[in-house]
Backbone as CSV, one residue per row, in Angstrom:
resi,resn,N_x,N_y,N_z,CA_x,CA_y,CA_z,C_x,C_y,C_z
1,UNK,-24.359,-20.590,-22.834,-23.212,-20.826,-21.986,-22.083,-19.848,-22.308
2,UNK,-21.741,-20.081,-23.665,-20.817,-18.408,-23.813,-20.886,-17.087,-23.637
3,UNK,-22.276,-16.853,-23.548,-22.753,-15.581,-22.980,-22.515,-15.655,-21.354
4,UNK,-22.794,-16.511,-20.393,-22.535,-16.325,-19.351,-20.877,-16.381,-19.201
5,UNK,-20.160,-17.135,-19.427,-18.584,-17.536,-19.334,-18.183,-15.558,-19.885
6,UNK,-18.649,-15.015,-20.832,-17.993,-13.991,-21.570,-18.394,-12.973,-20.618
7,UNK,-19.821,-13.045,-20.167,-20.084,-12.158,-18.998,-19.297,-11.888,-17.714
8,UNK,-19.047,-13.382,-17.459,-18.573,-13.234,-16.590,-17.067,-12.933,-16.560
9,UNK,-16.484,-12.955,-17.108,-14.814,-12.497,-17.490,-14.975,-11.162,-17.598
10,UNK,-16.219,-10.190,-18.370,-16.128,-8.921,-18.136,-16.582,-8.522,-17.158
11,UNK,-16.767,-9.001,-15.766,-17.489,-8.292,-15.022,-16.097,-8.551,-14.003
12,UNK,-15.612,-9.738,-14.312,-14.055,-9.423,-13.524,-13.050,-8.635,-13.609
13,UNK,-13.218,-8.346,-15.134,-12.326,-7.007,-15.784,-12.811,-5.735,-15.231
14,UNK,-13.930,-5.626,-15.054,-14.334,-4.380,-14.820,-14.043,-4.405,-13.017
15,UNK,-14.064,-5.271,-12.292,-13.854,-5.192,-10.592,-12.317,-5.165,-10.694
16,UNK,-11.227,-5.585,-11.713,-10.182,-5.505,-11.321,-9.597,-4.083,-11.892
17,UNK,-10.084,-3.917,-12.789,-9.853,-2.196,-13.076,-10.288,-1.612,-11.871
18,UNK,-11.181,-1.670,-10.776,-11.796,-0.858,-10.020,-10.910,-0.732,-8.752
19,UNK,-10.551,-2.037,-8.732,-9.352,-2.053,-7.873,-8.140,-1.323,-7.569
20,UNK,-7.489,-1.949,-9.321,-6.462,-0.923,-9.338,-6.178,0.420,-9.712
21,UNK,-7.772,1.070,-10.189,-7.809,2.067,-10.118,-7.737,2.979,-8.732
22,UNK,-8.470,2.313,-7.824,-8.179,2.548,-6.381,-7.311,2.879,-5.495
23,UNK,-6.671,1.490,-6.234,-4.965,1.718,-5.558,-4.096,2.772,-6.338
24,UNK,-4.181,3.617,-7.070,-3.370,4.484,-8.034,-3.782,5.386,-7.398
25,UNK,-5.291,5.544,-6.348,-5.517,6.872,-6.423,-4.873,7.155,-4.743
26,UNK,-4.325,5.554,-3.976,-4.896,5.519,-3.137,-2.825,5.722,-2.938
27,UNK,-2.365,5.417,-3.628,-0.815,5.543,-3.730,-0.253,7.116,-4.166
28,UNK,-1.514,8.072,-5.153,-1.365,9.344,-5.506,-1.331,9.965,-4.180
29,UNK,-2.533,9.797,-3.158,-2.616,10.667,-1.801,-1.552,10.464,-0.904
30,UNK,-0.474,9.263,-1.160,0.436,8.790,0.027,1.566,10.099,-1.133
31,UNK,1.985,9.897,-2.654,2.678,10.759,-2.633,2.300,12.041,-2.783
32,UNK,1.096,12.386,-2.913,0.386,14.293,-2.254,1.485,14.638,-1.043
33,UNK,1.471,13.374,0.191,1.647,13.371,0.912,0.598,13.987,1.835
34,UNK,-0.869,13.718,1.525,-1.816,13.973,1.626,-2.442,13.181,3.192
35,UNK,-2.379,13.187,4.462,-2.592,12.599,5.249,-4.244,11.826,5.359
36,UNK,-5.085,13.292,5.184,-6.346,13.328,4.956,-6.940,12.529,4.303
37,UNK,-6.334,12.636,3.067,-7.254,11.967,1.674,-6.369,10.687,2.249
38,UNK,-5.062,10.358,2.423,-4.953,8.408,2.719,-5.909,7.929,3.954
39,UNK,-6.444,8.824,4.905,-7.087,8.039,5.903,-8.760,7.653,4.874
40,UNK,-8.757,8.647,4.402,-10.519,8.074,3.330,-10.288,7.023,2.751
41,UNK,-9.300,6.164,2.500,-9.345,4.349,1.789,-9.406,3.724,2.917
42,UNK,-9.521,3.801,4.350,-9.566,2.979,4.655,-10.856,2.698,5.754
43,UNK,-11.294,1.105,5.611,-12.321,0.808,6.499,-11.840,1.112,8.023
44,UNK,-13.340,1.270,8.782,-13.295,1.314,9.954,-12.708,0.343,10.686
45,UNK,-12.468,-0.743,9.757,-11.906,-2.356,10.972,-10.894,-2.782,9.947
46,UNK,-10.282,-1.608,9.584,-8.706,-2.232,8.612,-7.848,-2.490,9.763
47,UNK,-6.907,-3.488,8.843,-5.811,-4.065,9.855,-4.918,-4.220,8.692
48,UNK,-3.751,-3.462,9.300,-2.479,-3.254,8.740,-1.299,-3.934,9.531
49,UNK,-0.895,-4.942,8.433,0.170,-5.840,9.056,1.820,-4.844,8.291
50,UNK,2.868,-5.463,9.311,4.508,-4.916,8.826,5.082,-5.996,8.867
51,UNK,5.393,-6.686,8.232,6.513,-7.554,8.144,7.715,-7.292,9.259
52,UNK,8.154,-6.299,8.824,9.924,-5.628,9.377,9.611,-5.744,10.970
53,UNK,8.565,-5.068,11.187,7.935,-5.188,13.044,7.281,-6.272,13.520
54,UNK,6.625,-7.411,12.264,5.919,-8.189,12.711,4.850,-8.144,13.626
55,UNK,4.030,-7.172,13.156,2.875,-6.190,14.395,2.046,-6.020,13.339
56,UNK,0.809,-6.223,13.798,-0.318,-5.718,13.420,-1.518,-4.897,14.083
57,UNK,-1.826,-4.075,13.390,-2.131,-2.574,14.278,-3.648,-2.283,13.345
58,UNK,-5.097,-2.498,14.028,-5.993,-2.509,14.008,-6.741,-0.997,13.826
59,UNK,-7.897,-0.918,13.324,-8.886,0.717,13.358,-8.574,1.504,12.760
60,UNK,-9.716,2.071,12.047,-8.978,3.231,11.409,-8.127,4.205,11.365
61,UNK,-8.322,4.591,12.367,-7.197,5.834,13.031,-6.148,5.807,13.524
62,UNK,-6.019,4.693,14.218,-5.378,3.791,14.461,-4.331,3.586,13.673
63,UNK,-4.189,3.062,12.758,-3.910,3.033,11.750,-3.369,3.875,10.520
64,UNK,-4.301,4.940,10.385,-3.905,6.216,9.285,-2.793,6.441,10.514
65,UNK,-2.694,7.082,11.744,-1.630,7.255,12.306,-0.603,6.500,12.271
66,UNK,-0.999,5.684,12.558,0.755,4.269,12.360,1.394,4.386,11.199
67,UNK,0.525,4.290,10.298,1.252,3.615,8.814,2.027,5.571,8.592
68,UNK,1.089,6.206,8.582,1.508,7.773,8.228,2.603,8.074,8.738
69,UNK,3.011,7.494,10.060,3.983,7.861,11.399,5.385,7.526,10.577
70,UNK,5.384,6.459,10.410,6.372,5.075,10.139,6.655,5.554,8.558
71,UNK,5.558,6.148,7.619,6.502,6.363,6.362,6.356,7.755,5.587
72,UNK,5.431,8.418,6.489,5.178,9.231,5.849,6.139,10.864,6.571
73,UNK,5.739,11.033,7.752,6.534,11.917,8.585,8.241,11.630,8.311
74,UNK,9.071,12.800,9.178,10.480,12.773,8.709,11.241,12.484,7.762
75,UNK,9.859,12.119,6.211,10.780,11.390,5.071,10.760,12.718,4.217
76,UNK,11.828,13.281,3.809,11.534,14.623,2.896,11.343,13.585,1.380
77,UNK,10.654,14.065,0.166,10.612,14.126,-1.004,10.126,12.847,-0.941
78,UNK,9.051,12.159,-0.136,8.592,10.494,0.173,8.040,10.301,-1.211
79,UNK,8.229,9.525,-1.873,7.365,8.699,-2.684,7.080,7.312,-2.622
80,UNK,6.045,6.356,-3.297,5.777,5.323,-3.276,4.947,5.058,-4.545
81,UNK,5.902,3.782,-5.281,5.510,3.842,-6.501,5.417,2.266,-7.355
82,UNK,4.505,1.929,-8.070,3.916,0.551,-8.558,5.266,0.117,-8.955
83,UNK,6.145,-0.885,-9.268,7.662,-1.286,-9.394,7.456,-2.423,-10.737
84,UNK,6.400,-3.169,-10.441,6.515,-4.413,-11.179,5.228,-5.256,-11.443
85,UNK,5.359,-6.014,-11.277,3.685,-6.834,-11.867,2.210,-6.817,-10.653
86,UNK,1.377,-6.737,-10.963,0.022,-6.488,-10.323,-0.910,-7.471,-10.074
87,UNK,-1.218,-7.987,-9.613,-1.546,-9.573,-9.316,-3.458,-9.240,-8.514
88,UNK,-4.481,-9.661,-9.131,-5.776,-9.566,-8.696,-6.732,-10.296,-8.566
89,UNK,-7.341,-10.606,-7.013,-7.584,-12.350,-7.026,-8.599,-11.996,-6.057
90,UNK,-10.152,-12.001,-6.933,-10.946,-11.593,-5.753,-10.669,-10.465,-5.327
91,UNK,-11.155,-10.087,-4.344,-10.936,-8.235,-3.144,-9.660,-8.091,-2.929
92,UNK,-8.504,-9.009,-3.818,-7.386,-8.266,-2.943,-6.094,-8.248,-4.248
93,UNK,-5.307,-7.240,-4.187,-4.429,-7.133,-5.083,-2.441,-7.194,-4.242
94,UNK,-1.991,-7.798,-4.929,-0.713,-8.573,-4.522,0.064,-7.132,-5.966
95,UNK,1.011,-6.441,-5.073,1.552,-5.924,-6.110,3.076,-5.225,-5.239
96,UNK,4.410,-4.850,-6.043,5.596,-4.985,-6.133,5.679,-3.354,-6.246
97,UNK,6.592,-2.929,-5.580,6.987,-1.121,-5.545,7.976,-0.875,-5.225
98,UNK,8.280,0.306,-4.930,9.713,0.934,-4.707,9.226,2.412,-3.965
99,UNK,9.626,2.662,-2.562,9.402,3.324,-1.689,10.647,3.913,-1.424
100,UNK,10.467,5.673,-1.084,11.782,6.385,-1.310,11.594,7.573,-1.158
101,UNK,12.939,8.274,-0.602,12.825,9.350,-0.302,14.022,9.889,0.548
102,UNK,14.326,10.986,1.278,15.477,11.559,1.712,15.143,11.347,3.620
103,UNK,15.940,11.027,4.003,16.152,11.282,5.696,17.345,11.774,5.859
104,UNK,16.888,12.931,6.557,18.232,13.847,7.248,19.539,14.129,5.978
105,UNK,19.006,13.998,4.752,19.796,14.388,3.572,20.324,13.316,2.870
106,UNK,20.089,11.913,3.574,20.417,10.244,2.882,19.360,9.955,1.875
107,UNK,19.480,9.959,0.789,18.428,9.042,-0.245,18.403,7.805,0.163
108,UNK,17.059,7.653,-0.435,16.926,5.972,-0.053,15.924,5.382,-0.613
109,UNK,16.294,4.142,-1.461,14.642,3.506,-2.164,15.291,2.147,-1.413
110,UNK,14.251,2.050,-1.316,13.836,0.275,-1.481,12.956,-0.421,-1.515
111,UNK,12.723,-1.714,-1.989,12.047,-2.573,-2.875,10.913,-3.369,-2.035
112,UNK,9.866,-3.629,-2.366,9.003,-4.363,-1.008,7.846,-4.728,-2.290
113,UNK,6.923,-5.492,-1.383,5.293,-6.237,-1.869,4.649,-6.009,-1.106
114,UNK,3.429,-5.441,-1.222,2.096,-5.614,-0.411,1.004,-6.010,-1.368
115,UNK,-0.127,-6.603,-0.228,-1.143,-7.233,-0.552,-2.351,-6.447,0.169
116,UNK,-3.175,-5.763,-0.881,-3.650,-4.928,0.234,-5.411,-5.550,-0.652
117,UNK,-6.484,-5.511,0.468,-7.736,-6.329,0.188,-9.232,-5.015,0.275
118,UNK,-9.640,-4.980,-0.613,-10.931,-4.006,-0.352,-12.173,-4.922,0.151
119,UNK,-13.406,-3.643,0.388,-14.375,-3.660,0.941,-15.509,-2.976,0.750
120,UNK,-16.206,-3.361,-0.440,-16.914,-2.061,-0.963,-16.049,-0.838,-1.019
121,UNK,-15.020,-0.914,-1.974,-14.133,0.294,-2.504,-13.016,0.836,-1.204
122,UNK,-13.221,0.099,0.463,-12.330,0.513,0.733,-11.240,-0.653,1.539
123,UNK,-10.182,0.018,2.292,-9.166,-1.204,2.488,-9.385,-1.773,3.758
124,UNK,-9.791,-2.787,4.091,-9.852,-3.795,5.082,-8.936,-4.275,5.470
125,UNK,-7.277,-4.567,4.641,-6.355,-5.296,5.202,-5.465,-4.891,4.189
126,UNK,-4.106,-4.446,4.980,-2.837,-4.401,4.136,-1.554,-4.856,4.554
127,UNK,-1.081,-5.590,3.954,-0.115,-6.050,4.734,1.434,-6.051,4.058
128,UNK,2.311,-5.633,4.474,3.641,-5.270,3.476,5.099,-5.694,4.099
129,UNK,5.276,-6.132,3.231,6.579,-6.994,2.926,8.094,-6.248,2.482
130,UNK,9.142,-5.997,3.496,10.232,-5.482,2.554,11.280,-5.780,3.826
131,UNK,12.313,-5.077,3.046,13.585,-5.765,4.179,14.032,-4.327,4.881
132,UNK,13.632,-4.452,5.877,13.948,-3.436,7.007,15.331,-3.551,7.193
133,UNK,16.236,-4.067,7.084,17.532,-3.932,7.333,18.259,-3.179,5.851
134,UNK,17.917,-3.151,4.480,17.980,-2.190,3.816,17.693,-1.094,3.658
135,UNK,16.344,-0.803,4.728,16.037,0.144,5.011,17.355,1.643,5.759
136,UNK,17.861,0.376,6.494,18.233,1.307,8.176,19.983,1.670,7.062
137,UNK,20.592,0.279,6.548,21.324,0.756,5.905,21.614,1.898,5.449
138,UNK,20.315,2.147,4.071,20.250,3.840,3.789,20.107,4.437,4.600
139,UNK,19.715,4.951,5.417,19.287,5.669,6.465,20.842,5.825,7.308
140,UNK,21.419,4.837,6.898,22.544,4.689,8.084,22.356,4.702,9.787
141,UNK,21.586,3.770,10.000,21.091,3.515,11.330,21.210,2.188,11.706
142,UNK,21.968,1.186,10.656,22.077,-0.076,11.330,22.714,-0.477,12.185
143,UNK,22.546,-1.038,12.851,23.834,-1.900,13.585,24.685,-2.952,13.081
């Protein structure tokens, strides 16, 4: 019985390393700013949810375009980076960041969560959490 219980705790260690090894590599290509290499994490039937838009936007391509559109284009010096604790439960990892970068010469970070779920190594579902009205602030675009 301790051999199975011990087995099995390392075989979770080893899928949650795999995970978040994933996601490090999969957060390195967003700050490459690598368009290419971020569309390769994701499945053909990922679905990427936004909080701030409350929209969810289906397909791969679909998709690498949206999410790329929305944070990756017009942001000079974009980064996106692990912030705080890492949470791994089954195929999907719950984790805390800080997203940032310059528009039109305004710096700007701010703070958000996503929960993003694999699929045989790639992403099936991501869905992210942050406050769009801190956003526009920096940016100076609120109303």
């Amino acid at each position: 019985m301790k051999k199975i219980i011990i087995l099995s705790i390392l075989v979770v260690n080893i899928f949650a390393q795999d995970i978040n090894g994933i996601l490090d590599e999969y957060m390195a290509a967003w700050n490459n700013h690598n368009k290419a290499k971020i569309e390769t994490f994701y499945a053909q039937n990922i679905e990427w949810y936004d909080l701030a838009y409350d929209y969810t936007t289906k397909g791969k391509t679909t998709v690498s375009k949206a999410i790329t559109a929305a944070f990756l284009d017009n942001i000079e010096n974009m980064y996106w980076v692990k912030s705080g604790d890492v949470f791994i439960s089954e195929n999907t990892v719950t984790y805390e960041w800080v997203y940032g970068g310059s528009s039109d010469g305004k710096e700007f970070a701010i703070k958000g969560i996503s929960t993003t779920t694999f699929d045989k190594g790639k992403i099936i579902s991501q869905k992210d959490y942050y406050d769009m009205l801190s956003l526009q602030k920096a940016l100076g675009t609120a109303n």
